[in-house]
C-alpha positions as CSV (number, residue, x, y, z in Angstrom):
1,X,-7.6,-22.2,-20.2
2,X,-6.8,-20.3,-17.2
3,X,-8.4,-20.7,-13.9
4,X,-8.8,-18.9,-10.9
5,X,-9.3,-20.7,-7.0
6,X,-12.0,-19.5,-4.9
7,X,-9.6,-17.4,-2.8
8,X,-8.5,-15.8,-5.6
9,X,-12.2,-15.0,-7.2
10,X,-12.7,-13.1,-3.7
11,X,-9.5,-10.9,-4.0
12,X,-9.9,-10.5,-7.6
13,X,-13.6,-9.1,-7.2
14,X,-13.0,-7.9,-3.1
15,X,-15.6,-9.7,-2.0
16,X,-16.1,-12.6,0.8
17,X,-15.5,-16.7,0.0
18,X,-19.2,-16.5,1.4
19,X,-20.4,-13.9,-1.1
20,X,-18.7,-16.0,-3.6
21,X,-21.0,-19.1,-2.5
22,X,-24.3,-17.1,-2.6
23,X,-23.2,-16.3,-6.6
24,X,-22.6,-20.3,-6.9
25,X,-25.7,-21.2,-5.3
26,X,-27.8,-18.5,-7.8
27,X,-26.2,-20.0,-10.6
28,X,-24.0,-16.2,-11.0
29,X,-21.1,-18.2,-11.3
30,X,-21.0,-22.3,-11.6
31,X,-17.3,-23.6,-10.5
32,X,-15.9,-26.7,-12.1
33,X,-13.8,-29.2,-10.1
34,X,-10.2,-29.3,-11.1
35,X,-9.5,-33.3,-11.7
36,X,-5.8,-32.6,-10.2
37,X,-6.6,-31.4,-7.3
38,X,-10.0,-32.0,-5.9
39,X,-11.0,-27.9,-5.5
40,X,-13.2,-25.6,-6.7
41,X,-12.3,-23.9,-9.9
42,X,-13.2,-21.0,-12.0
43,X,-12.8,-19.7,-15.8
44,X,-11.6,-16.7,-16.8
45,X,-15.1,-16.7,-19.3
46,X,-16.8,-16.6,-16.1
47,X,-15.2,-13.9,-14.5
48,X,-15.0,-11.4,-17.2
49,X,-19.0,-10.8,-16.6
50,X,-17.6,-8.7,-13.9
51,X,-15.0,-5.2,-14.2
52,X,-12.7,-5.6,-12.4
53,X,-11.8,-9.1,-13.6
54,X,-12.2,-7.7,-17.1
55,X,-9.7,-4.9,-16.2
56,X,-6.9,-7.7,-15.6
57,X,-7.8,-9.7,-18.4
58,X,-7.1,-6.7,-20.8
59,X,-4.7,-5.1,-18.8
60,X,-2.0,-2.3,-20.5
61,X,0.3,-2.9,-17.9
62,X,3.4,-4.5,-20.1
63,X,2.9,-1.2,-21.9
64,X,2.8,1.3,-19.1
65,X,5.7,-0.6,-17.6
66,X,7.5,0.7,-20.5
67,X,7.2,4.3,-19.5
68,X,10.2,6.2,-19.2
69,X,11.0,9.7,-18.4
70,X,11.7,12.4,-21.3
71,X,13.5,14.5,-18.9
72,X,14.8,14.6,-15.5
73,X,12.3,15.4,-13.3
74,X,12.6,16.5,-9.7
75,X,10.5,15.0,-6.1
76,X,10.4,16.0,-2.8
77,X,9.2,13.9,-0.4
78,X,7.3,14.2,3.1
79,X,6.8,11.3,6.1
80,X,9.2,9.5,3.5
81,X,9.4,6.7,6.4
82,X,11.7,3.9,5.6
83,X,11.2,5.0,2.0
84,X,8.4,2.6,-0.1
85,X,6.6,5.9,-1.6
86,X,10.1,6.8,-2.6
87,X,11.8,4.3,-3.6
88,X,9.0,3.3,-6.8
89,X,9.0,6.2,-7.5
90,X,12.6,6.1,-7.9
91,X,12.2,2.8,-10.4
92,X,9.6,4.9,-12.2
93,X,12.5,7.4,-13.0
94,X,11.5,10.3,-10.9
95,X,14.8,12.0,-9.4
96,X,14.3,12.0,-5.7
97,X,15.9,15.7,-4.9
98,X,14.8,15.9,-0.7
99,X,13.3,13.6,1.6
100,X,12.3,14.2,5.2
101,X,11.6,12.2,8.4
102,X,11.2,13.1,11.9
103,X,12.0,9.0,13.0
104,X,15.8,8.5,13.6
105,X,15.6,5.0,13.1
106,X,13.7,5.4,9.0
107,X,16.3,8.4,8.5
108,X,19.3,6.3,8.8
109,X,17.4,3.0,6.6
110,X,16.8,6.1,3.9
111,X,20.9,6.8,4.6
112,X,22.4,3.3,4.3
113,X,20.5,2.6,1.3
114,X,20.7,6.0,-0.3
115,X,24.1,7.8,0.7
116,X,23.5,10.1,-2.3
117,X,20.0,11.0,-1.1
118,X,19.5,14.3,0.8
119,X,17.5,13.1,3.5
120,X,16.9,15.6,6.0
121,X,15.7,14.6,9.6
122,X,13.5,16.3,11.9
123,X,10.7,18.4,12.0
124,X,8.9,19.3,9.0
125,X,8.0,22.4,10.4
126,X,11.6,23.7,10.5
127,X,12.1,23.4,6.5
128,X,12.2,26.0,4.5
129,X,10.3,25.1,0.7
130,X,11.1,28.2,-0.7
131,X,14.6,27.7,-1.8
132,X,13.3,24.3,-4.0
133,X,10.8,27.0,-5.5
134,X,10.8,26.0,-9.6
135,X,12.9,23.2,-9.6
136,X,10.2,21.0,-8.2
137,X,7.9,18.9,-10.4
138,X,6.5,16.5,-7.5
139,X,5.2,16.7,-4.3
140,X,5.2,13.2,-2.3
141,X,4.1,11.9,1.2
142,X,1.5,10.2,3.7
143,X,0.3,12.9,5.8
144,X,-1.0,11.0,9.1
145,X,-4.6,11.4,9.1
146,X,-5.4,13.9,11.9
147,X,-9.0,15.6,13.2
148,X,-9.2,19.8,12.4
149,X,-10.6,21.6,14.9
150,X,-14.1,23.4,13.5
151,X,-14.2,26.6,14.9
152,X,-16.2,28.4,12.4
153,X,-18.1,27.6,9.8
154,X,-15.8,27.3,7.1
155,X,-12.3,26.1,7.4
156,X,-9.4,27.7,5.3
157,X,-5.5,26.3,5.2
158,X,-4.5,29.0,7.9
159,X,-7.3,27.1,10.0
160,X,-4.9,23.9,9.9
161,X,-1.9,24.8,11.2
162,X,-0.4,22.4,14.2
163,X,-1.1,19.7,11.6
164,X,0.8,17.7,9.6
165,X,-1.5,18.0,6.7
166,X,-0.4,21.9,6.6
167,X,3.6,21.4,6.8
168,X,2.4,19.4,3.2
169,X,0.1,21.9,2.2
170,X,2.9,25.0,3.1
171,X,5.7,22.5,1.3
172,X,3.0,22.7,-1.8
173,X,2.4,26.4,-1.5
174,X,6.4,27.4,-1.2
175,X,7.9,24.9,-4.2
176,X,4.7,25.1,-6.4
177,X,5.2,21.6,-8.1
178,X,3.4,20.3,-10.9
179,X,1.7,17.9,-9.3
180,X,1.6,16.2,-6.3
181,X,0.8,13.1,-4.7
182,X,-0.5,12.6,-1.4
183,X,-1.3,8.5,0.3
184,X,-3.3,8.2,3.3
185,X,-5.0,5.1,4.8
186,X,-8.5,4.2,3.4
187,X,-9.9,5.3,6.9
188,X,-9.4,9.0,5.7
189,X,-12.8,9.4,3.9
190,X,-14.9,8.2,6.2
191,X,-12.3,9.8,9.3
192,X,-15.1,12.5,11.3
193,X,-17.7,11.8,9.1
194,X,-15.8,12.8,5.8
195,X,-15.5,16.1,6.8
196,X,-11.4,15.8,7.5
197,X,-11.4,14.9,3.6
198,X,-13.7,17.5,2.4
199,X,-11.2,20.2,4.3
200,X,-8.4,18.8,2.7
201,X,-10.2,18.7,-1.1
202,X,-11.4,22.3,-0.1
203,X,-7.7,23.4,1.1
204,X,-5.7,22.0,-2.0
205,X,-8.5,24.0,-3.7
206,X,-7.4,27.2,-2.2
207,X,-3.6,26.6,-2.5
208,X,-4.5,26.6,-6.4
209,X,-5.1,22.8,-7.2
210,X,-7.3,20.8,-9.2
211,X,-7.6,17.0,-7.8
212,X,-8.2,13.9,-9.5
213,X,-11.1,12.3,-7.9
214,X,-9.4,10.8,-4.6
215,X,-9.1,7.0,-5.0
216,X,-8.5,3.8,-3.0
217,X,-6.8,1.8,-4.3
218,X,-5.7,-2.3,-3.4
219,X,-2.0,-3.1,-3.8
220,X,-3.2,-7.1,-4.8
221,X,-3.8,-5.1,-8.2
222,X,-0.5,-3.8,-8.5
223,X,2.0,-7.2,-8.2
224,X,2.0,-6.7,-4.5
225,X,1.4,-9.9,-2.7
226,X,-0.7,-8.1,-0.2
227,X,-4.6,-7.3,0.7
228,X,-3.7,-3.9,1.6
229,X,-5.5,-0.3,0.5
230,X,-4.5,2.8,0.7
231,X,-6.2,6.1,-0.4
232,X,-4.2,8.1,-2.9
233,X,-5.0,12.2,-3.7
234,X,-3.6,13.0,-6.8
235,X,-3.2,17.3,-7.7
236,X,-2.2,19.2,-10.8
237,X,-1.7,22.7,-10.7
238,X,-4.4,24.6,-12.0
239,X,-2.3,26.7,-14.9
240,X,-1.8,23.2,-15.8
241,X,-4.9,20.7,-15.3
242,X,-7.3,21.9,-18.2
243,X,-4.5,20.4,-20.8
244,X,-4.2,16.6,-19.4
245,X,-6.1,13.8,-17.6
246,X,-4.5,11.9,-15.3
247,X,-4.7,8.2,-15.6
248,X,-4.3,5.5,-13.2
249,X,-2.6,2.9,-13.7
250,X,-3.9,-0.3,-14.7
251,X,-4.0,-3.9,-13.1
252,X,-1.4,-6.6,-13.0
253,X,-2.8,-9.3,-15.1
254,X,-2.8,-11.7,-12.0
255,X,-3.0,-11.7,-8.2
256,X,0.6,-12.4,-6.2
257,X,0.2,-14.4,-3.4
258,X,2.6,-15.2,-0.3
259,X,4.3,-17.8,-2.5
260,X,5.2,-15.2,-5.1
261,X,6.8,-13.1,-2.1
262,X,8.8,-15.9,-0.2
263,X,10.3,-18.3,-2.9
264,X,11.5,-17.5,-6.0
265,X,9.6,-16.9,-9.1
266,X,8.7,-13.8,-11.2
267,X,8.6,-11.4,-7.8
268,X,12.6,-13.3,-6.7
269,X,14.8,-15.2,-8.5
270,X,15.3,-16.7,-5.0
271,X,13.8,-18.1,-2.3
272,X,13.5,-14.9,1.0
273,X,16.8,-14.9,2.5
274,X,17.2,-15.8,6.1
275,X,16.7,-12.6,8.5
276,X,15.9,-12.2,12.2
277,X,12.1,-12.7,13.7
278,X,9.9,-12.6,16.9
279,X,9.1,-15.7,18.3
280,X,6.2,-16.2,20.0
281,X,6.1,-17.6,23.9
282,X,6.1,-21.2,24.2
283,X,2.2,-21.7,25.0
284,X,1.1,-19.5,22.3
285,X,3.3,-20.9,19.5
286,X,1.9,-25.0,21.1
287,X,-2.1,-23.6,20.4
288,X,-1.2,-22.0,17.3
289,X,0.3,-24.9,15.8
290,X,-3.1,-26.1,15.9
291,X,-4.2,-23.3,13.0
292,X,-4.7,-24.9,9.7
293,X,-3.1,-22.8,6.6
294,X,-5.3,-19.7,6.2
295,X,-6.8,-20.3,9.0
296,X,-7.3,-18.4,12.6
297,X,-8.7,-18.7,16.2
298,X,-12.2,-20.4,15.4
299,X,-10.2,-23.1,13.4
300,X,-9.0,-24.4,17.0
301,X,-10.9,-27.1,18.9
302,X,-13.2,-25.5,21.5
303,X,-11.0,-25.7,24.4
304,X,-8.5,-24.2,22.8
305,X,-10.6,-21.2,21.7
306,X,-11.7,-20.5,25.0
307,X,-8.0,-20.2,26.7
308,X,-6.7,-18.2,23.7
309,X,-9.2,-15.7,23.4
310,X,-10.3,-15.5,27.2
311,X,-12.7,-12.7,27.5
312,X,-13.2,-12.3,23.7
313,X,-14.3,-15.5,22.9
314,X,-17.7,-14.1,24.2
315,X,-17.7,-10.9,22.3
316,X,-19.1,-10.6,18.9
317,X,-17.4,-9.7,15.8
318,X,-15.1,-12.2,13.5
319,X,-11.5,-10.9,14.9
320,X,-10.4,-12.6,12.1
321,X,-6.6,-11.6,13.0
322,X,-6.5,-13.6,15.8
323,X,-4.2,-16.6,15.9
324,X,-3.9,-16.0,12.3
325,X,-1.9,-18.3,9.8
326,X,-1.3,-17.0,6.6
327,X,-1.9,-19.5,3.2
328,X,1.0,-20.0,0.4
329,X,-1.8,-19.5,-2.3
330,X,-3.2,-16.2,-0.7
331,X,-1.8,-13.0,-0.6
332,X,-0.8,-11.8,2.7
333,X,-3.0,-10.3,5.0
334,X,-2.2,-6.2,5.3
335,X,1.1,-6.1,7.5
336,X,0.5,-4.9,10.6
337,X,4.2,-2.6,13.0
338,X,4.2,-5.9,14.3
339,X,3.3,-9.6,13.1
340,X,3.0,-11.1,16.9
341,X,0.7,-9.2,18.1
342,X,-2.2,-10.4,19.5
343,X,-5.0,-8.7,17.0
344,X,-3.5,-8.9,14.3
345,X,-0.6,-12.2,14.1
346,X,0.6,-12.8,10.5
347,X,1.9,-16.4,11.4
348,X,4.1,-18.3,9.0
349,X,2.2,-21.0,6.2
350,X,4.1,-23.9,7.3
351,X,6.5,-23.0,10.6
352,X,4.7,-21.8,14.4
353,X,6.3,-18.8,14.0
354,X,6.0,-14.7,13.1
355,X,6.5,-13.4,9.9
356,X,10.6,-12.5,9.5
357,X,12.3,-8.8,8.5
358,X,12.6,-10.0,5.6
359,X,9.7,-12.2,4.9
360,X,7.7,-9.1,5.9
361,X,9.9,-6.9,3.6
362,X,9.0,-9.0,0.4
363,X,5.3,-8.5,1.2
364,X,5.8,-4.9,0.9
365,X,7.9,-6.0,-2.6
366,X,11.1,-4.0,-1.0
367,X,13.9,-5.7,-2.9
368,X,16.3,-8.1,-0.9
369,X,19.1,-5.2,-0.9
370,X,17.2,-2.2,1.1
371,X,18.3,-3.1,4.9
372,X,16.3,-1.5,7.8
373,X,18.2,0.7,10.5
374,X,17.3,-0.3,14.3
375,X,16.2,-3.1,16.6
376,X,14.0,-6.0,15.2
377,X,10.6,-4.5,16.8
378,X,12.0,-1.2,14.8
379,X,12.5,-2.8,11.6
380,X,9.2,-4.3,11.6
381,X,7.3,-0.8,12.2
382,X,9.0,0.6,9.3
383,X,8.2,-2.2,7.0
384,X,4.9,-2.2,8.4
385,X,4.0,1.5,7.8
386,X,5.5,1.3,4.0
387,X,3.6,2.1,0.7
388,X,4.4,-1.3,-0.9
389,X,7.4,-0.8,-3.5
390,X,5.3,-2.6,-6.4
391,X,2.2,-0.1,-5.6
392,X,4.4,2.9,-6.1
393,X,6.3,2.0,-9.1
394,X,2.2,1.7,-10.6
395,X,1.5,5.6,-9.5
396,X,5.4,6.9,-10.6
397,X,4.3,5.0,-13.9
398,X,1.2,7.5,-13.9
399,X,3.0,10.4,-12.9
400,X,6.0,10.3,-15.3
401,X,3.3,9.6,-18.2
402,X,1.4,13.0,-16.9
403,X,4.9,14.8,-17.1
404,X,5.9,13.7,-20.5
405,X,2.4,14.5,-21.9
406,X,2.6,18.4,-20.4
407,X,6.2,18.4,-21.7
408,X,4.7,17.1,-24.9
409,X,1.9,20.1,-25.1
410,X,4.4,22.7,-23.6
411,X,7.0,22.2,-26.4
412,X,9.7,21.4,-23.4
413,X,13.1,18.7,-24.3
């Protein structure tokens, strides 16, 4: 019989522990207590009543994962940072054909890694699309999330120029891929009151796309040991949309936690490898050795809270990230450019200590290979501002299955 912890009921339905207690106290869910270990426990009978427990439990991923290109098919990439977005999408099978970066230090991480990639640095504005013009199946990238200025009543794709988002939408206009792909963080369709996304639906529109209905998805879902979302916008060309539907890709059938990422098991076949840190200062590290596993600031005794959180600890609001410890059975809290920070500390289970490179590196499922160019505090901002490998690999899965399929209806080898 399988079971499920309460931490892992509250990822599994993205809900609170507390929201799981109300259900327990109106009889929505009655918990058992596992003999073995004293805890609260769960049944997968139990959860089923609910979708997106039901989604796991019937998953298709094992078949999905067997997905496989018909054809060589060509990606460029934008903001391909220290190369997440591109890398699953390389394990899907997608042929990675141009990548560019403005950052120095994410270029030469995409160069060590990839010698045979053509990685071009610098500003996107200076690239010329035109010359990738049909031999382009997939557009990639993360836009940064940036305000439009509303001067008139409507706003066009000439009205965004300065921003990134239009060096994306000009690289879509000039190559005229298939599809494309564009991430963002889940901020985006709330950003100015959901008018930035409503420009960017109406401006893929006009440059002669049709989009799958723009969704957030949780990497925990896609065997990434991580509670972190990101919002992806998916576009088919319109000469090409009315013949297939896009699907996404399904759920892993269980949640990865930090223990899956740090020792080995099905994500490693080896325990994290040893890798420089940050440490924190000596009187931070003796109160946050205090901090129970999973724990944070309002798990310290009184005292304590008061001389770590100074002026905050008479503000409201939960600052959860605070003095924040992460739990071996929990996945990891979203990684943050840097795991010391005082907001938003991703402390170590077990050791008074950051998060490593490479610890943080397997919570963003990069395999143990892929090195990062630059300082420590460099490494870590790349890391941090990855698409998780894992998550990737799920959407390249989607995409190569959308490519076969208009291969398929277009008669193409």
């Amino acid at each position: 019989m399988n079971t499920f912890s309460l931490a892992q009921v509250a990822d599994i339905l993205s809900v609170s522990k507390s929201n799981v207690g109300q259900w327990e106290r109106n009889k929505k869910l009655i918990p058992f207590i596992n003999p073995l270990t004293g805890r609260k426990e769960y049944t997968e009978e139990q959860l089923a009543q609910f979708d997106q427990a039901k989604a796991m439990f019937s998953t298709k991923w094992d078949v999905e994962k067997k997905t496989s290109p018909a054809r060589k098919y060509n990606c460029i990439e934008l903001f391909a940072g220290a190369g997440g977005l591109a890398l699953g999408l390389e394990k899907a099978g997608l042929h990675t054909m141009m990548l560019n970066e403005i950052d120095r230090h994410a270029c030469a991480t995409l160069k060590i890694n990839r010698p045979n990639w053509n990685v071009i640095e610098g500003d996107v504005s200076d690239i010329d699309f035109l010359k990738y013009a049909e031999e382009v199946d997939v557009l990639s990238g993360g836009f940064p999330c940036q305000a439009f200025s509303y001067a008139g009543n409507k706003l066009g794709f000439e009205d965004t120029r300065g921003t990134l988002f239009f060096e994306f939408g000009r690289a879509l206009q000039e190559c005229s891929p298939k599809i494309f792909i564009a991430e963002n963080v889940r901020g985006l369709v709330s950003h100015d009151e959901g008018r930035t996304l409503n420009t960017i639906r109406e401006v893929f529109a006009e440059l002669g796309y049709t989009l799958v209905e723009p969704k957030i998805l949780k990497a925990i879902f896609y065997q990434v040991p991580q509670k972190r979302e990101r919002l992806f916008i998916i576009g088919i060309r319109n000469d090409l949309a009315d013949q297939v539907e896009f699907a996404w890709p399904s759920p892993y059938k269980r949640i990865m936690t930090l223990k899956d990422a740090l020792q080995s098991g099905e994500l490693y076949d080896c325990d994290v490898p040893t890798s420089p840190g940050q440490k924190y200062p000596k009187r931070k590290a003796e109160i946050i050795n205090h901090v129970p596993q999973g724990g944070y600031w309002k798990d310290l005794p009184d005292d304590l809270q008061r001389e770590y959180m100074q002026k905050s600890y008479f503000l409201g609001g939960g600052k959860t990230g605070m003095a924040r410890r992460l739990s071996w059975d929990e996945p990891s809290l979203t990684l943050t450019c840097s795991p010391a920070q005082k907001q938003t500390e991703r402390c170590h289970p077990e050791e008074t200590r950051p998060l490593t490179v490479r610890e943080y590196a397997r919570v963003q499922t990069f395999p143990d290979g892929w090195e990062f160019a630059g300082s420590v505090g460099q490494q870590y901002k790349q890391i941090g501002n990855a698409v998780p490998v894992n998550l990737s690999y799920a959407i390249g899965r989607s995409i190569v299955r959308l490519l076969n399929e208009l291969d398929d209806i277009s008669g193409v080898n």
